[in-house]
N, C-alpha and C positions, 0 to 999 in steps of 0.2 A: 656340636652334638654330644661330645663329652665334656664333663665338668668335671674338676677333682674338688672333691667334699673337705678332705684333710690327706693328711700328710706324717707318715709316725714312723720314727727312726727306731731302730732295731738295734739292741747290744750283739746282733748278731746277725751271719748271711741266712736269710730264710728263702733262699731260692727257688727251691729243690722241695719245699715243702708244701704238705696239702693245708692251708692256711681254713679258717672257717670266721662264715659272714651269715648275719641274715637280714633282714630288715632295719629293723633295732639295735643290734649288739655285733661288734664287731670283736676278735679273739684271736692274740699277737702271742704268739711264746716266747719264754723269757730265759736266760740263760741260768742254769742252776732246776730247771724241771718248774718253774711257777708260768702264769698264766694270766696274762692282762687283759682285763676286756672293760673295751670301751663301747659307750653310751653314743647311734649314729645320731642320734638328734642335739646331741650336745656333748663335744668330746672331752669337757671338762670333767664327766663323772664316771671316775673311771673306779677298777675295783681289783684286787689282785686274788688269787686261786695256788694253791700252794697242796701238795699234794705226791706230784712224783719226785722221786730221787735220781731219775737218769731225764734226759736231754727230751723234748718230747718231738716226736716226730710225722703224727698226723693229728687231725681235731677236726670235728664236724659238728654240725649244728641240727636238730632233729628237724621232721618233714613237720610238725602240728602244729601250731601258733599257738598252744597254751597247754602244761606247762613248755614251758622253752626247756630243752633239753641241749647240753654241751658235752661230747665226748672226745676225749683226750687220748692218747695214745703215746708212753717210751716204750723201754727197752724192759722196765720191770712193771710194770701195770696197766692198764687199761681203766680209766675211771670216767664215771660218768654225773654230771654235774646238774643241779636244777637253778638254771642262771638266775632267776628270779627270787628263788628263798635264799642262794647265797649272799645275793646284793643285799636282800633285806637283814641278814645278820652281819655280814663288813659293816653295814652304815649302824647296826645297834654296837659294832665292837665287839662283837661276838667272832670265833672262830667259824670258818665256813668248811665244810667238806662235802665229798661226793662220794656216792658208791663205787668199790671195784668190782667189775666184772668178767676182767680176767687179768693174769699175771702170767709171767716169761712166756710169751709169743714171741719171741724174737725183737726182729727191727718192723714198725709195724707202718706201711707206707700211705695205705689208703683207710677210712673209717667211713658207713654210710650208712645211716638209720633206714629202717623198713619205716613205710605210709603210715604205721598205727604207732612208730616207737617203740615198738615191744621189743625187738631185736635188731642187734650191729652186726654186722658185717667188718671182718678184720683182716686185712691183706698182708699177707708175711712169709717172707719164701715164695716157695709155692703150692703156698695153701692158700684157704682163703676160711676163717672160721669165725661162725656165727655165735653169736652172744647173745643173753639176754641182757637187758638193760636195766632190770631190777633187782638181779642178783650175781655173784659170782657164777656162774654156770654157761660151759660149752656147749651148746645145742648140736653142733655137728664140726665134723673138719674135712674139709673137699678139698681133696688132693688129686691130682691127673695132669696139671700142664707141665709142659718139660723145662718152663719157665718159670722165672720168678710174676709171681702177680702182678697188675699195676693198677687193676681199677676192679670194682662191683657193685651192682647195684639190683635191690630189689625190684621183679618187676609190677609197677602198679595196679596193677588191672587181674594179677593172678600171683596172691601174696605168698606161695609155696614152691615161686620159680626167682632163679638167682643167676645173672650172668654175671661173668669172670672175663676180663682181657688177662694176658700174658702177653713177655716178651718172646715166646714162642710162636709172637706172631695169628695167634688165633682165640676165637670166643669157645666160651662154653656155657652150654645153658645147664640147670642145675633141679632138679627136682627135690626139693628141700623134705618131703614126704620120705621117700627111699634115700636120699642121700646120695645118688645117683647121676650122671650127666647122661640127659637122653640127647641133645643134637652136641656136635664138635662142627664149627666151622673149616674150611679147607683155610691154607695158606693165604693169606690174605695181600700178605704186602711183605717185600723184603727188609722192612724196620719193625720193630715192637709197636704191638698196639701200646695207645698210653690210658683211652677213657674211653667209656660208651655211656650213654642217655638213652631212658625211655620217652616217648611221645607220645602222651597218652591219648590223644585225641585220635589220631590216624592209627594208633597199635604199630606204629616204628621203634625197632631198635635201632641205635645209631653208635657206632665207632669209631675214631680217629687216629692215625700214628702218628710216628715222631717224622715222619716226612710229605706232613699235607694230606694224605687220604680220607677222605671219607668215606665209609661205605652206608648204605642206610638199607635194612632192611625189614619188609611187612613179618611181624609176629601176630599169627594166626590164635581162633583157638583152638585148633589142633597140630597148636604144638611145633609148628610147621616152620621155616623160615627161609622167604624168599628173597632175592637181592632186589631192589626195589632202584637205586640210583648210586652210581661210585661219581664222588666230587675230586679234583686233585686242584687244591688252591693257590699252584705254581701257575697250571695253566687256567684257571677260570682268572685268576688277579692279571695273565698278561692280557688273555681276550676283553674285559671290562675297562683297563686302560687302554686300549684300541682303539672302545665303543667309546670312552670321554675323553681323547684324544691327550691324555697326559703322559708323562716320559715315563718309563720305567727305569726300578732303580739299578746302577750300574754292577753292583752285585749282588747276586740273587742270596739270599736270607734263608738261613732254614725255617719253615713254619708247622713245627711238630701242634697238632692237636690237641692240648693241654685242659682244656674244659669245653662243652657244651651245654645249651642252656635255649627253650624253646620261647618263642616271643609271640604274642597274640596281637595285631595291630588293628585291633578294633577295640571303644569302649559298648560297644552295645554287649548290653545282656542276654540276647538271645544267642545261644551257641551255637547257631546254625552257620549263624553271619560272619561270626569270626573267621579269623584267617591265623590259625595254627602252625600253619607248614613254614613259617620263617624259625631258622637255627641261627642261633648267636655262637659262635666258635671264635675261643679265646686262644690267640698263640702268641710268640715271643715277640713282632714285631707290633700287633694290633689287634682291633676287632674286626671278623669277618660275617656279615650278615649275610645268606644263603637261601634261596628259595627253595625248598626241596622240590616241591611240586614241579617247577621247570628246570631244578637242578643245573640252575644261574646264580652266581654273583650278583647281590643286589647292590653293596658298597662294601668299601674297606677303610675303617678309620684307623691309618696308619697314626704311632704317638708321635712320632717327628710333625706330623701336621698341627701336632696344640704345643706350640714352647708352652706354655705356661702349665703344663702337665709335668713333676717331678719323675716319672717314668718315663727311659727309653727303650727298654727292652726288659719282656716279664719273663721270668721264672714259675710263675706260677700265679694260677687263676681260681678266681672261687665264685659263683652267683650267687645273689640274696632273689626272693620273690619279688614279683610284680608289687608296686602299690605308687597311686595316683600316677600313673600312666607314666611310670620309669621306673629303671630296673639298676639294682647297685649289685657293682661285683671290686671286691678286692683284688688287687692287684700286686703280688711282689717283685722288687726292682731283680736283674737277673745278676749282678754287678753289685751294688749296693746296698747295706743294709738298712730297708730301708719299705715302706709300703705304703700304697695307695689306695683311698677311697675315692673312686669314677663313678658317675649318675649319666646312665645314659636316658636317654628322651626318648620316649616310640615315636611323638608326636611326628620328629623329623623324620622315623621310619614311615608314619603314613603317610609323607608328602612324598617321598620316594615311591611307595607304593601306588599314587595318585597316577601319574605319570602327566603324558599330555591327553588332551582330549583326541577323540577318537569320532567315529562315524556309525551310521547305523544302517540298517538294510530296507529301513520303511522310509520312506522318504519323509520332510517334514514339509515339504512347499510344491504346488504345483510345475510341470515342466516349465521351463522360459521361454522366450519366445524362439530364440534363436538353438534351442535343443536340436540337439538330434533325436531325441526321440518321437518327434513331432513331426519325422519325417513321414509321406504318405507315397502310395506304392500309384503311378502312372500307368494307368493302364490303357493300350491300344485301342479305340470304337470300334469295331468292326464295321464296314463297309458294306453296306446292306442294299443290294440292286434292287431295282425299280422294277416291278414284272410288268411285261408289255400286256395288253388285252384283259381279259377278265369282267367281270360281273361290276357295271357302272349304274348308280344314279336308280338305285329298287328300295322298294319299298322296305322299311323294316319288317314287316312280316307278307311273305309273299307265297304261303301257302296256300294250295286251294282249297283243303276244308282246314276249319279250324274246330278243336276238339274242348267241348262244352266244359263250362265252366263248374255243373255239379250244379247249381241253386233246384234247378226242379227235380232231382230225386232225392230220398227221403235221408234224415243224418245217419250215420252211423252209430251206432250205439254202445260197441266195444273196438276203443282205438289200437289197443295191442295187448296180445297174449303169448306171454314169456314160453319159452322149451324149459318145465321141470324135470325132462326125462331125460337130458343130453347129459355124458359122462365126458369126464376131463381126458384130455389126450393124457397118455402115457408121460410124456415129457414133463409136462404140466407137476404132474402128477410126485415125478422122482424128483424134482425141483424142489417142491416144496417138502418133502419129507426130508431131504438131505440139506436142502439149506445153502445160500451163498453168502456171500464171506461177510467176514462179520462187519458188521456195523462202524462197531467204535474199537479200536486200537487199545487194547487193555492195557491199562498206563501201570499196573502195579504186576505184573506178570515176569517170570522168570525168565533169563535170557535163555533163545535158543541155543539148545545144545547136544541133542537127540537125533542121531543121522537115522533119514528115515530113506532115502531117496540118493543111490549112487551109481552114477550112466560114466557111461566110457565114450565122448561122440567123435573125438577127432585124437589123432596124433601129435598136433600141434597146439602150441599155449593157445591158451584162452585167454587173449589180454582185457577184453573188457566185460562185464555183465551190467544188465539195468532189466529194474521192470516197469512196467507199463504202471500209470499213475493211480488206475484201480486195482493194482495188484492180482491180473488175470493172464499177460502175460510175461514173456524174459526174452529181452533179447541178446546174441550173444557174439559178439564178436574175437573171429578167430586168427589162430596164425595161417589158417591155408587159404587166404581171399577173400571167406566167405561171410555172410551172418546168418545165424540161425533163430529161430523164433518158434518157444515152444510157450504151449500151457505151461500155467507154474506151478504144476500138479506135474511135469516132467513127463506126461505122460504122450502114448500116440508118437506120429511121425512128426519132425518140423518140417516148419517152411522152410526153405534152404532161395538165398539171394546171394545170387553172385556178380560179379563183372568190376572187382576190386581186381589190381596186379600185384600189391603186395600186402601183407597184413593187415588186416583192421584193426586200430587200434583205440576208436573210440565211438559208442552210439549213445542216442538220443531220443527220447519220448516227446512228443508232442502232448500236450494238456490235453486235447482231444480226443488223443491216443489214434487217431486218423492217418498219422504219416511218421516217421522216423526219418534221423539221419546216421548215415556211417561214412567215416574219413579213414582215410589210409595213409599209408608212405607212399602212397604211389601219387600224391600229390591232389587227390581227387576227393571231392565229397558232395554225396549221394544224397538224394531224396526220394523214398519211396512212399509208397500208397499201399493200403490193405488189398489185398490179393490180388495183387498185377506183379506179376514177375518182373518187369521190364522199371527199372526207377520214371520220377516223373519230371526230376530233373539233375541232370550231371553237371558239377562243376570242374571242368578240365584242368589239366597240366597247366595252359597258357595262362589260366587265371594268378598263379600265386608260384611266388621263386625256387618256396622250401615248403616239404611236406608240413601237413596238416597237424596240429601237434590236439587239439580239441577241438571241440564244434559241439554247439546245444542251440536250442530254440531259446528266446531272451524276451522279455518285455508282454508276459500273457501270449506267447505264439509271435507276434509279430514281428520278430527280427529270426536272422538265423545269425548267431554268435561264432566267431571261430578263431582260431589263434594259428596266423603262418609266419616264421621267423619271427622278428621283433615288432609284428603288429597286430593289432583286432581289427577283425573287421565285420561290418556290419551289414549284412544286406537284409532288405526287406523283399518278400519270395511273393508268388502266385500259382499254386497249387490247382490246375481241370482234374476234378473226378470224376467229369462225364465220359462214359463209356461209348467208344464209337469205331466199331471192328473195320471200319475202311478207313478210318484215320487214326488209325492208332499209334502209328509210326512219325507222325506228325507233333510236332513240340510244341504243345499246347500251355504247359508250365513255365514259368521264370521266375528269377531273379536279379534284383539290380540292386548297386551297390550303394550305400546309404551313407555310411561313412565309414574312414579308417586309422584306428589310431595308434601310434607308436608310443613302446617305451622308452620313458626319461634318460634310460642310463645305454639305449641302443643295441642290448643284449636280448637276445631269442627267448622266446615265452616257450614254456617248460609244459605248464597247466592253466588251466583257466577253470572259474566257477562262477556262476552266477546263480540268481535264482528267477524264475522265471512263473511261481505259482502265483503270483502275486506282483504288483507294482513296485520295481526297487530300480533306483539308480546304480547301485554299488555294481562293481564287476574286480574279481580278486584273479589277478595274473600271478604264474612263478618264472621268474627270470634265470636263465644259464646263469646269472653274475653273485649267482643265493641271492638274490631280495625277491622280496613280494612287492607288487605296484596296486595301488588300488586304485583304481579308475572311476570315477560318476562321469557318467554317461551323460547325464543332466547338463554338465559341462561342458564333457568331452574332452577332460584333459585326467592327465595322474597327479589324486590330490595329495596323495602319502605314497612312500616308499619306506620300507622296511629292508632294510640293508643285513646282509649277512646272518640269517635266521637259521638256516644251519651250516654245518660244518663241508656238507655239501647239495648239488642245485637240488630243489626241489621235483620232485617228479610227481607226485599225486597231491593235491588241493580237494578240499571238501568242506561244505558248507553243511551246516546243521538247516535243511530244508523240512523236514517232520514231513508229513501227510497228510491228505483229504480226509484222511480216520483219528487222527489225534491233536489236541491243541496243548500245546505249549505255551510256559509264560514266555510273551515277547523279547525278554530279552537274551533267552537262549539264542534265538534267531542270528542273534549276532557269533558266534560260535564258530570255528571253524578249524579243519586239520589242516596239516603240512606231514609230507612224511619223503623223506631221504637217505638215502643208501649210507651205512654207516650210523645213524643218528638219531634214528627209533622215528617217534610219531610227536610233535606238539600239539599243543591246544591253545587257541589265541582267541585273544577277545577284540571286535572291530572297535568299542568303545573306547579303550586305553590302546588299542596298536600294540599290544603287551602279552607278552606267550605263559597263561595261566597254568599251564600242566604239562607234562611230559610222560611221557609212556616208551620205555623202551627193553621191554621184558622180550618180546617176540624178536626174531634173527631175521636182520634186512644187512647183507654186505652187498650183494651185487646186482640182483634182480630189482623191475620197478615193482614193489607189491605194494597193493592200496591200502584203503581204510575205507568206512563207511561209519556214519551214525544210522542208529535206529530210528525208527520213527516216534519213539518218546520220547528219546533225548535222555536215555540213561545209559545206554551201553556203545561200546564201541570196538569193531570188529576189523583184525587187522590180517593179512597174508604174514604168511612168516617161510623163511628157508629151510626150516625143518619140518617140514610137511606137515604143520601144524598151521592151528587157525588159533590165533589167540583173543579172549572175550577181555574187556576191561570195562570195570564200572568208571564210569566217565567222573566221578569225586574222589576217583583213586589213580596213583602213578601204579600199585602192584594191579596183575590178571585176573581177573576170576575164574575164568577156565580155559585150559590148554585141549580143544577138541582134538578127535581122534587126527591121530596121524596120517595122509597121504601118501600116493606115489611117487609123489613131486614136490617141488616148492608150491606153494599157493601164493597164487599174483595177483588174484580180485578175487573183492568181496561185494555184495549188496543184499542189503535189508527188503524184505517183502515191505511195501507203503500199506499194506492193508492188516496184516494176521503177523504175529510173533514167530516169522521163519528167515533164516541166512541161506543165501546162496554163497557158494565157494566154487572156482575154478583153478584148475594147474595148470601147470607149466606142461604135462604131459596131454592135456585134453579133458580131465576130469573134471565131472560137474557133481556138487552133492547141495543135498538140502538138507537142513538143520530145521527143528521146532523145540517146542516144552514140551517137556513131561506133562503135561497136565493134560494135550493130547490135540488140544484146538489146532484146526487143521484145515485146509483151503479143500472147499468142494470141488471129487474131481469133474463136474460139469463146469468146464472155462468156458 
C-alpha cells in the first residue's frame, strides 16, 4: 500500500523540521541557508535556491496549483519564491531570487499559505504573524498563548479566521478583522498540541498532540465550536489489532500527531457520494487511517511492515494533494539524515472501505419450503350439536299469502329524491374545518423542537413510548405496572391497563392498530384489544426462564416476536373480538408456539428489532457478550455476528422503519442504531455489517436511554442524562439541537409516523411533545 518514489540524503538531520512537498516539486534544506528542490516526476532535474544567510527552519508550498508558490523561513528572513520562474531562469543560467516578506521573527517553526496565497502565517515564539506574500509587510501579530506556537492554519471556508495550537496545550481561534481571539479552547491534553487541519467538506477543525490525541471538532458559522469525537491512537491501534487478531508490539511507541491530511475514497464526481470523513494521521512509527464519522481505526501502515522502505521512524511529515487516485507525503528519517518520498494508494483504501458483503431487509427469494415462516396457526373446529326436532322436509316458501309481484300496477315514474335541506352534524362539520393529519410526511421540514405540550403522569420512569402506525395514538409504558394510552394530542384522560407486577418495559403496535402488546420483568407478556380492560391473552411465568427483554408483532401481523434470555421466540397468536358478556371470562384467544431460536455465542439478548410493515426476513438481536446476531428467519439460523461493537452491551437497537406518510430510498431501510452506556449512539449499515457514523454529543453513563429515527430518515433523536433531549442530523456525528432541559434524565424517545412531532419521557414521569416552528400540528380530534 506504500511505495517509496526516492530516496535523498541530507548534509544534515532535518528531523524536527517542517519539510514542504506538493505534487510536482519536492523542497530539501541545505546546509549554509540554500534550498534544493526536486522534480517528483523525475528526480533527475533538480535546481538550487540560495538566498538566506542563517540555517532555515520551516518551508511550505502555496494552497493554488498555478503560480506554484515556495516559502522559506531562518532566523534572518522570510522569503518567498515563485518555483516555476526560478527553474525557468537556473535552466537559462540566470540568477534566481524571491521576494522577502519578512525579517528577524525569531526561530520561525511552522509557515502556511491562506486558500488565495495572498498571506503566510509565521509561527515564532508565541506569536503567530501574518504576512503578505507579495511584499515585505506585517498584517497583524497574535499574541495570547502562554506557549510557544506549533502549528496555524487558515480557515477555508471563512478567510478572516486563523487557528493557533501552542504548547500550552490549547487552540485559539483568531478573528483576523479586529486581531482578536474570540473562542480559547479549555485544556486539552496534558502534552502540547503539535498540528490542527481544516475539513472542509463536514466544517471540522481537527488537532493532534505529541501523545496520540485527537480531538475533532464541528466549526459552525456562528463562530461556535463543538467537540464532535476525541480519538486516542494507543488505544484505537490495541482494539484493531484485537479485531485482526495480530500481536501487539512489546513496547508501546510514542505516536505524537505530527501532520493530518483528509482522503476522499471515491472517484465519482459528484460530491455527494464522496466519502470525506477518512483522516490520514502521520506519526513517528507510521500511517494511521481514521474514520471520523465512526471514530475507528481503519488500518495502520506500520514502516517496519515494508523493509524495503528507507524510513524507520519519522520525524516529520508533509502531504502533497490528491492526483490519479494517490496521495504523496514526504517523510523525514527521525535518526538519519536522510528523507523519503511514500505514494500511498486510495485504491487499497476502497477495498478496506468495501468491506464483506452484507444483507438486506427486502427479501430477494420467496420463503422455502421448510421456513418458518410458512408456519400456519391450528385452529380448534368447534363442535357443533345436532338440535333434536325442528321444522323437516317444507316447502321452500311456505307462506300463506304471497305478496304480488308489482306487473299490474302502473311504473313509477320518479325513482328517488335526494334531502337538499339536511345539514351536517356538528362533528362532521368541525372535522372538516380543522382537518386530520396530514397526508404525506413533509420530507423537507425542520426537526422538531418547539415544546408545546408538558404532562406530569406518573412518579416513575417512563421506560418505553410508541405510537400507533397512524400517528393518532401513544402508548406508554411505565415504571409503576401499568400502560397508558393517550391521544397524541396529549389531551383528555387515558386508558389506564393494568395487571403487570413489575415495570413495563416494552410495547407494541399492531399494523392494525387493533391490539398491542406489553412485556415486563415480571416475566409476562400481554395482549390487549381496544376497549376491553381485561387483555385477550396472558403469557405467564411458566412459559419462559428470564424476563422478557422485547416483544413486537413480526412478519405483517402474523408472528408475535420476542426475546427471553438467549432466545427468540416465535409464536403465531388467535386474537376473538367478539363481544360476549356471559363469556367473557372464557379464553377465547391463543397462542402457540412456532419456532425458537438461540444465539450463536449462548449470551442473553439485550434488544431486538425487526421490521414488521412489510415482508422481511431480517431480525437484529443485541447480546450481553456486545455483539449483534442477525438472524433470517427464512432460515432460521444466525447468518452474521458482529462481535464487540461497543465498549459495552448494547441496550437500545433501532431500525430505520419510516412510515405509512413518507417514502424513503430503499436503501436507507437498511440503516440502523445501537446505543450503550458509556459509548454514545452508532449508525451501521446491514449491507457492509460496518458502523458508518457515530454520535456521541448527548450524556449516556448509567441509564438505558434510547434513540429513534424520524420518519424521513434525516434526523435522529437521542435521551441524554442531562435532562436534555439531543437532535442530530443523521450526515452529521455534531447535534443540531440541544432541546430544552428536563427534570430528569430522559430515557425514550419516539417520532410521530404521521406529522413532524417527538415525544420525550423521564426518568421522573414526564411526558413532552415537541413540533416545528412552522406550526403543523396533529388535529386535536384523535
Amino acid at each position: 500500500m506504500i511505495v517509496e518514489k526516492f530516496k535523498l540524503t541530507c548534509d544534515r538531520l532535518v528531523s524536527y523540521q517542517q519539510l514542504a512537498c506538493s505534487y510536482n516539486y519536492t523542497a530539501i534544506p541545505l546546509r549554509g541557508g540554500d534550498i534544493l528542490i526536486y522534480c517528483n516526476l523525475d528526480v533527475e532535474k533538480t535546481f538550487r535556491l540560495s538566498g538566506h544567510y542563517g540555517e532555515i527552519t520551516a518551508m511550505t508550498f502555496g494552497k493554488r496549483k498555478s503560480p506554484v508558490l515556495l516559502c522559506s523561513a531562518s532566523a534572518d528572513y522570510i522569503i518567498v519564491w515563485n518555483v516555476e520562474v526560478c527553474q525557468s531562469r537556473v535552466t537559462q543560467g540566470s540568477f534566481a531570487s524571491g521576494t522577502v516578506i519578512g525579517s528577524s521573527l525569531g526561530e520561525v517553526v511552522h509557515l502556511s499559505f491562506c486558500f488565495s496565497d495572498e498571506r503566510v502565517v509565521a509561527c515564532s515564539g508565541a506569536a503567530a504573524y501574518i504576512l503578505s506574500s507579495q511584499k515585505q509587510e506585517t498584517i497583524a501579530a497574535l499574541t495570547g498563548h502562554l506557549g510557544p506556537v506549533t502549528s496555524a492554519e487558515f480557515c477555508p471556508w471563512h478567510k478572516h479566521i486563523l487557528v493557533t495550537t501552542s504548547e500550552d496545550r490549547t487552540f485559539k481561534l483568531w478573528d483576523l478583522h479586529t486581531e482578536t481571539a474570540f473562542y480559547q479552547s479549555f485544556v486539552l491534553s496534558a502534552s502540547p498540541l503539535l498540528s490542527v487541519f481544516f475539513m472542509m467538506k463536514n466544517n471540522y477543525m481537527i488537532t493532534g498532540s505529541t501523545d496520540g490525541q485527537v480531538w475533532c471538532f464541528s466549526f459552525s458559522n456562528q463562530f461556535s465550536c463543538q467537540l464532535v469525537t476525541k480519538i486516542d491512537l494507543h488505544k484505537s491501534e490495541r482494539r484493531h489489532q484485537a479485531g485482526v487478531a495480530e500481536k501487539s508490539s512489546e513496547v508501546d511507541i510514542s505516536k505524537p500527531v505530527l501532520t493530518m491530511a483528509s482522503v476522499s475514497t471515491s472517484n465519482d464526481t459528484n460530491a455527494e457520494k464522496r466519502d470525506e470523513s477518512w483522516l490520514c494521521v502521520g506519526s513517528t512509527d507510521g500511517l494511521y487511517l481514521v474514520n471520523l464519522a465512526t471514530s475507528e481505526l481503519l488500518t495502520v501502515l506500520h514502516f517496519t511492515d515494508y523493509p524495503n522502505l528507507s524510513i524507520a521512524m519519522a520525524g516529520s511529515w508533509v502531504f502533497s494533494d490528491k492526483c490519479n487516485n494517490s496521495i504523496l507525503f514526504l517523510v523525514s528519517s527521525l535518526f538519519t539524515p536522510c528523507v523519503s518520498l511514500l505514494e500511498f494508494c486510495l485504491g487499497e483504501a476502497e477495498r478496506i472501505q468495501a468491506g464483506s458483503q452484507g444483507f438486506s431487509v427486502f427479501p430477494s427469494s420467496p420463503p422455502l419450503l421448510e421456513s418458518p415462516l410458512i408456519a400456519e396457526l391450528k385452529k380448534k373446529e368447534p363442535n357443533h350439536l345436532k338440535k333434536k326436532g325442528g321444522t323437516k322436509e317444507q316447502p321452500l316458501v311456505f307462506h300463506s299469502k304471497v305478496k304480488s309481484s308489482g306487473y299490474t300496477s302502473s311504473p313509477r315514474m320518479l325513482l328517488f329524491s335526494p334531502k337538499t335541506t339536511a345539514q351536517k352534524s356538528k362533528s362532521s362539520m368541525k372535522t372538516n374545518k380543522k382537518g386530520l393529519l396530514l397526508k404525506d410526511y413533509p420530507e423537507d421540514t425542520a426537526a422538531p423542537t418547539v415544546l408545546r405540550v408538558q404532562l406530569s403522569i406518573t412518579n416513575k420512569p417512563i421506560f418505553c413510548l410508541q405510537y400507533s402506525g397512524d400517528g393518532k395514538q401513544i402508548l406508554c409504558g411505565l415504571g409503576d405496572n401499568s400502560v397508558l394510552l393517550y391521544k397524541s394530542s396529549l389531551t383528555g384522560n387515558p386508558a389506564v391497563y393494568t395487571g403487570h407486577d413489575k415495570p413495563v418495559t416494552s410495547v407494541s403496535w399492531s399494523l392494525s392498530r387493533q391490539c398491542w402488546l406489553s412485556a415486563s420483568h415480571d416475566q409476562t407478556l400481554r395482549l390487549w384489544t381496544h376497549d376491553i380492560p381485561e387483555p385477550a391473552v396472558i403469557m405467564g411465568k411458566n412459559m419462559f426462564a428470564k424476563h422478557i427483554k422485547a416483544a413486537q408483532f413480526y412478519y405483517l401481523d402474523k408472528f408475535l416476536l420476542l426475546a427471553s434470555g438467549d432466545s427468540l421466540h416465535l409464536y403465531l397468536y388467535h386474537v376473538d373480538v367478539t363481544h360476549d358478556d356471559i363469556k367473557r371470562y372464557q379464553q377465547r384467544s391463543f397462542v402457540q408456539l412456532s419456532s425458537c431460536f438461540a444465539t450463536s455465542s449462548g449470551a442473553d439478548i439485550t434488544d431486538l428489532s425487526a421490521i414488521s410493515d412489510f415482508f422481511s426476513y431480517i431480525v437484529l438481536a443485541c447480546a450481553s457478550d456486545r455483539s449483534i446476531q442477525v438472524f433470517d428467519m427464512n432460515k432460521g439460523e444466525v447468518v452474521a455476528e458482529l462481535p464487540d461493537v461497543h465498549s459495552r452491551a448494547v441496550h437500545c437497537i433501532t431500525q430505520n422503519k419510516g412510515s405509512m406518510f413518507s417514502t424513503q430510498a430503499p436503501e436507507s431501510y437498511n440503516l440502523f442504531l445501537t446505543s450503550a452506556v458509556t459509548d454514545g449512539v452508532k449508525m451501521w449499515d446491514l449491507r457492509t455489517l460496518r458502523c458508518v457514523r457515530r454520535y456521541e454529543n448527548h450524556l449516556n453513563r448509567c441509564h438505558s436511554c434510547s434513540s429513534a429515527i424520524s420518519p424521513c430518515g434525516r434526523f435522529i433523536a437521542c435521551g441524554s442524562e442531562d435532562k436534555c433531549v439531543y437532535v442530530y442530523d443523521i450526515r452529521s456525528s455534531s447535534y443540531l439541537h440541544k432541546l430544552q432541559r428536563d427534570s430528569e434524565t430522559v430515557l425514550s424517545v419516539a417520532f410521530n409516523p404521521a406529522t413532524p412531532q417527538l415525544l420525550t419521557g423521564t426518568l421522573d414521569g414526564k411526558i413532552s411533545l415537541f413540533d416545528t416552528r412552522s406550526g403543523h400540528r396533529l388535529s386535536r380530534i384523535t
